[in-house]
C-alpha positions in Angstrom: -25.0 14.4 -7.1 -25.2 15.2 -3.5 -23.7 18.3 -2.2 -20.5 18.3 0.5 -19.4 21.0 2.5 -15.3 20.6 3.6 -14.5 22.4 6.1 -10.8 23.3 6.1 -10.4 22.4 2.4 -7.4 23.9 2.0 -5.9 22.0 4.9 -4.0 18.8 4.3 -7.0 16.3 4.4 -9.4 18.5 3.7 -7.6 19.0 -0.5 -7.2 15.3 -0.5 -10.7 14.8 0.4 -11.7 17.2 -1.7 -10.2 16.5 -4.7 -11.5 12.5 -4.2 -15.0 13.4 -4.0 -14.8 16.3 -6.8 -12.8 13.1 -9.2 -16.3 11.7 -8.3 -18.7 14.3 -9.4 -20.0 15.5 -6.0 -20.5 19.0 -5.5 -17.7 20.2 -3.0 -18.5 23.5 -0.8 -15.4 24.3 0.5 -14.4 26.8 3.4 -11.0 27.8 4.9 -9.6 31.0 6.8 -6.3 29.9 5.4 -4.4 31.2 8.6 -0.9 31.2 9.0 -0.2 28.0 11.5 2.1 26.6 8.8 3.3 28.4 4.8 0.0 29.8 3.2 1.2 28.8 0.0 1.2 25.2 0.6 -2.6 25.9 1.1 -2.8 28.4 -1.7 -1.5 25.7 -4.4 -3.8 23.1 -3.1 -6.5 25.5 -3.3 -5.5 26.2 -6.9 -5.3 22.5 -7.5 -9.2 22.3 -6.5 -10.2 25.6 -8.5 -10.0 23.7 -11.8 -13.0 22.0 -11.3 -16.3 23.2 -11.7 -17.9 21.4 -9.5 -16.1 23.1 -6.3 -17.1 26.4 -4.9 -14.1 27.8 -2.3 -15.1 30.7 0.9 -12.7 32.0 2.9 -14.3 32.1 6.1 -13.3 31.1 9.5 -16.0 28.7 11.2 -15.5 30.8 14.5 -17.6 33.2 13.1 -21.1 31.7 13.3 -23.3 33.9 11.5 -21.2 33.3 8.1 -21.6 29.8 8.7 -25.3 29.9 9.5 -25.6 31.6 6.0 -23.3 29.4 3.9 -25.6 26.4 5.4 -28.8 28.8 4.4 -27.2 29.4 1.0 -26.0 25.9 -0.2 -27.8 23.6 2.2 -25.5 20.7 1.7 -26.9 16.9 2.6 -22.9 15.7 3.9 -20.7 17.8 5.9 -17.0 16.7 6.4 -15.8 19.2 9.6 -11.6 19.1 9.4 -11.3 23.0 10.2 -9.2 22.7 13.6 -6.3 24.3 15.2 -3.7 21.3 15.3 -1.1 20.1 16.7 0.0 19.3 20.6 3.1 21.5 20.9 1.4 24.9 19.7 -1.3 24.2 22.1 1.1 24.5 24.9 2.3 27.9 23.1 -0.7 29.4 22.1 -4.0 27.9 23.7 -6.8 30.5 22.6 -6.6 29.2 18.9 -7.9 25.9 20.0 -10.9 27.0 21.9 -11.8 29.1 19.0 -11.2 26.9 16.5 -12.3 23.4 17.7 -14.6 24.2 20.3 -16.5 27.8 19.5 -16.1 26.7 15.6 -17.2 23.2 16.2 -20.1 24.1 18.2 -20.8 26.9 15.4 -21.0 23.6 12.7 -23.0 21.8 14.8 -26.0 24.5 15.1 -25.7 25.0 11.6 -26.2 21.2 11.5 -29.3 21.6 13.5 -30.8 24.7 11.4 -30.2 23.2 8.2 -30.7 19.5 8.6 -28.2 17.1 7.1 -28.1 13.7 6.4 -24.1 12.9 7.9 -21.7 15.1 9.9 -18.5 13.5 9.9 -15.9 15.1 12.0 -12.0 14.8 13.1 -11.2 13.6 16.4 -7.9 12.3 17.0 -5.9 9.6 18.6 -4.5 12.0 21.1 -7.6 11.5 22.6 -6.2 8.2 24.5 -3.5 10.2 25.8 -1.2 8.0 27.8 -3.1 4.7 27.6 -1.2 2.4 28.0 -3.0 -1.0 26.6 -2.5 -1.3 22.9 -4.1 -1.4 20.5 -6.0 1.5 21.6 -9.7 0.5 21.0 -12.9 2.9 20.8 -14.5 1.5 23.8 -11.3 2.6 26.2 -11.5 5.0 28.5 -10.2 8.5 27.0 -11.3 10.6 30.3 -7.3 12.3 30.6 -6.5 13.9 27.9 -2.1 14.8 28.3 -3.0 18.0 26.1 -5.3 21.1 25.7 -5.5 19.5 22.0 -7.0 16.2 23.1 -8.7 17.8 25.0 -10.7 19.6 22.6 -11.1 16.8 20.4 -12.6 14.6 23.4 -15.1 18.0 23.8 -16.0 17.4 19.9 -16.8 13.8 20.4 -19.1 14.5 23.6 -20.9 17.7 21.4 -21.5 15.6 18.6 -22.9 13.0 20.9 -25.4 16.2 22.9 -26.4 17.4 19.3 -27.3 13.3 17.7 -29.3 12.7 21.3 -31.4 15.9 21.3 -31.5 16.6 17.7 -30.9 13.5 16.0 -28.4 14.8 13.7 -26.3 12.0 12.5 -22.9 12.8 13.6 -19.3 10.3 13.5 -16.2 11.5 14.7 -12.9 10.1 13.6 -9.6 9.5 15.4 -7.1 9.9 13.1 -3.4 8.3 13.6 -0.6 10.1 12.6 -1.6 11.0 8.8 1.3 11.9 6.4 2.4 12.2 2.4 2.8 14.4 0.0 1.7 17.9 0.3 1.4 17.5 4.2 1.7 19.8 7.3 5.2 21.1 7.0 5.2 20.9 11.5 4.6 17.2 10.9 7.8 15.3 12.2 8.6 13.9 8.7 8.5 17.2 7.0 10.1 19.6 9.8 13.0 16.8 9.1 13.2 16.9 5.2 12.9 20.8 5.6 16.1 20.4 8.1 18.3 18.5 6.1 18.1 21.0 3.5 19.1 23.8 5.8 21.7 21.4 6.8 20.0 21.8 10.5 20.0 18.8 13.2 16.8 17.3 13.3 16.0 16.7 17.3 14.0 13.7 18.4 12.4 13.7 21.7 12.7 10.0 22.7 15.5 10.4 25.1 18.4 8.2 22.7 16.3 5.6 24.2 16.4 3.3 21.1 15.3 0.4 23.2 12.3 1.8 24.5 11.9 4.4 21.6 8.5 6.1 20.8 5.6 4.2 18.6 3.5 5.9 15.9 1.2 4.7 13.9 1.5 6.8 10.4 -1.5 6.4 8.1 -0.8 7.4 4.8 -3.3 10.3 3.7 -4.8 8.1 0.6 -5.5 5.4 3.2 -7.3 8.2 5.4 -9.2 9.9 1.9 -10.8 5.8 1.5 -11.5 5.3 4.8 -13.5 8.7 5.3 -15.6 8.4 1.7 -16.7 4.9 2.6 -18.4 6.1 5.9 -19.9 9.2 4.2 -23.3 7.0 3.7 -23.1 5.2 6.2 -24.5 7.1 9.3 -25.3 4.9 12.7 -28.7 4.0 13.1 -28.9 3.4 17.0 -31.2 5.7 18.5 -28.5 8.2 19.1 -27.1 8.5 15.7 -23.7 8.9 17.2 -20.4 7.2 15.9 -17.1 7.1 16.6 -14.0 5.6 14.9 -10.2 5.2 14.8 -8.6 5.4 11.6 -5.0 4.8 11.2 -2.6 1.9 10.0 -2.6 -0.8 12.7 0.7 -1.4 11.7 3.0 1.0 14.6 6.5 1.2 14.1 9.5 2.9 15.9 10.3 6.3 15.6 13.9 5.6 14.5 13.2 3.0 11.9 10.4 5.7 10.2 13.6 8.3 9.9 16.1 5.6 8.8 13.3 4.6 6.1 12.8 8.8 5.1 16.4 8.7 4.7 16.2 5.9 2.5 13.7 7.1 1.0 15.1 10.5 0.4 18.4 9.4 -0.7 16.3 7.4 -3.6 14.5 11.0 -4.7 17.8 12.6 -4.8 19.7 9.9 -6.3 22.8 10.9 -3.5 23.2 9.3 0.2 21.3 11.4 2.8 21.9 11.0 6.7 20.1 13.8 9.1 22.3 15.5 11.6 20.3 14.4 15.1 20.1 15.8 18.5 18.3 13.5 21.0 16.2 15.3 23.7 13.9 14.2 26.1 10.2 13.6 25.1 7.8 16.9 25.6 5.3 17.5 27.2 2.0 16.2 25.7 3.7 13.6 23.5 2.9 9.6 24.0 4.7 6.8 24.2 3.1 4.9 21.8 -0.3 5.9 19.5 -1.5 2.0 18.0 -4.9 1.9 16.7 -7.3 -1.0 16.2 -8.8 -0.7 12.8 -11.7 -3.6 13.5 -14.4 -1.4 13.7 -14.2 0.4 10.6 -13.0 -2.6 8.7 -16.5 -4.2 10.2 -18.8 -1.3 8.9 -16.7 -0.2 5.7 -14.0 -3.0 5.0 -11.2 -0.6 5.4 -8.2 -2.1 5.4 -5.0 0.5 4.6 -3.2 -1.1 2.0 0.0 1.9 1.8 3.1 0.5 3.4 5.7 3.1 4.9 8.4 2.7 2.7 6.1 3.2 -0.5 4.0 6.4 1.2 7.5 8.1 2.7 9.2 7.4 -1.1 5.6 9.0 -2.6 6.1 12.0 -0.1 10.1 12.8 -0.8 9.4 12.5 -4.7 7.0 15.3 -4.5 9.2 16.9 -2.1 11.7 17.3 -3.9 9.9 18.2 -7.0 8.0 21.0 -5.3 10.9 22.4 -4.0 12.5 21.9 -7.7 15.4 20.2 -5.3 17.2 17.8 -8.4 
């Protein structure tokens, strides 16, 4: 079986990814600086999930640091390489810029010569949706224009997309970037909204939502649950673009946006089903920050056309999947 080297493997997609492609019998390289952004152990008990199988080899190693990466490439020389090592999240790039640039941009570049030294047959990367930043036509398709980014985190991501592009023209390295929409379930990133709420209600904190009370003109998202995201991504791994700059880029997300307050009246719901008691968060309305969007709505036609992915994971099942785990991790009942 073909080797696969994950970068960010202990991250959120990265061990779902991971643990897909391992189930398969592929040989997963997998390297992580396990930083502090959100709880190491969340990482830690992924990462101990993965170390059962034989198959999977784990380095800590940041991919800022390019002549470890030049060497894990020299070492294991793997045919597919998945990039998800970023600095994420469009709040904290307000707060502390410098881990973007050296994360998605200096590391990024760093995988990319690697890419070039050690020939592979696929890069597949993460982009993001926050690329479209405040477009305003929905759904939001690959070809529209994505030239003003509303954050220093799109704003990195749109840098990946044109790299990758620079590195598939003059090298031909077949690169495809992904915009992803909105990914949650279990074992997420506790900063995502429907975590940082779950966490709140059992601190008996008010959750605050930035959509200004404005129910009528409330925020859109378009969650993708992450076994939705895990399908999408291993039917594109052999299926590199063959145009004469092997470049590709993709949304992947759930076509299906709803509002902001119906997805935390359905985690309620949802919640209140794990726990076997009625739950109601506490909330404080507040004005949307800076960086957010309106409304993130992707068209899936693309990647249905090349892969026939279709999400099949409705929000009441994936929220119900994530607050059963929740509370069992926790030990909560």
């Amino acid at each position: 079986m073909k080797t696969i080297l994950i970068t960010g493997a202990a991250g959120f997609i990265g061990y779902f990814l991971s643990k897909k492609l391992l189930d398969k019998g592929y040989n997963v390289i997998g390297i992580d600086n396990i930083n502090d952004y959100y709880d190491v152990n969340l990482k830690y008990t992924r990462l101990k999930n993965l170390q059962k199988y034989e198959n999977f080899v784990f380095i800590k190693e940041d991919i800022s640091n390019k002549e470890k990466i030049i060497q894990i490439f020299e070492n294991y020389k793997p045919e597919i390489v998945v990039n998800l090592a970023a600095q994420a999240g469009v709040r904290y790039s307000i707060e502390n810029p410098d881990a973007y640039i050296i994360s998605n941009i200096i590391g990024f570049f760093n995988i990319l010569e690697a890419c070039r030294c050690y020939p592979v047959e696929h890069l597949i990367y993460a982009s993001s949706s926050s690329v479209y930043g405040a477009n305003k036509k929905v759904p939001f398709e690959e070809t529209d224009f994505v030239d003003n980014p509303v954050s220093l985190y799109a704003a990195t991501k749109k840098s990946n997309e044109l790299m990758a592009y620079t590195y598939s023209h003059l090298y031909k390295i077949p690169t495809t970037g992904l915009r992803f929409f909105t990914v949650y379930g279990p074992f997420g990133r506790p900063d995502m909204a429907y975590f940082s709420f779950t966490n709140k209600y059992f601190k008996g904190e008010p959750i605050r939502i930035f959509n200004n009370g404005d129910f009528k003109n409330d925020l859109y998202r378009d969650f993708t649950y992450i076994d939705d995201i895990v399908a999408g991504i291993e039917k594109l791994i052999d299926k590199p673009s063959d145009e004469k700059v092997p470049h590709q880029v993709f949304n992947i997300g759930n076509n299906k946006p709803i509002k902001l307050m119906t997805f935390i009246e359905t985690l309620e719901k949802c919640l209140s089903n794990s726990l076997g008691k009625k739950v109601e968060f506490k909330k404080i309305f507040e004005p949307i920050k800076p960086g957010d969007v309106p409304a993130t709505y992707a068209s899936t036609e693309k990647l249905n056309k090349i892969t026939g992915f279709k999400p099949t994971t409705t929000i009441e099942e994936g929220l119900q999947k994530f607050t059963d785990w929740y509370v069992e991790y926790y030990k909560l009942k």
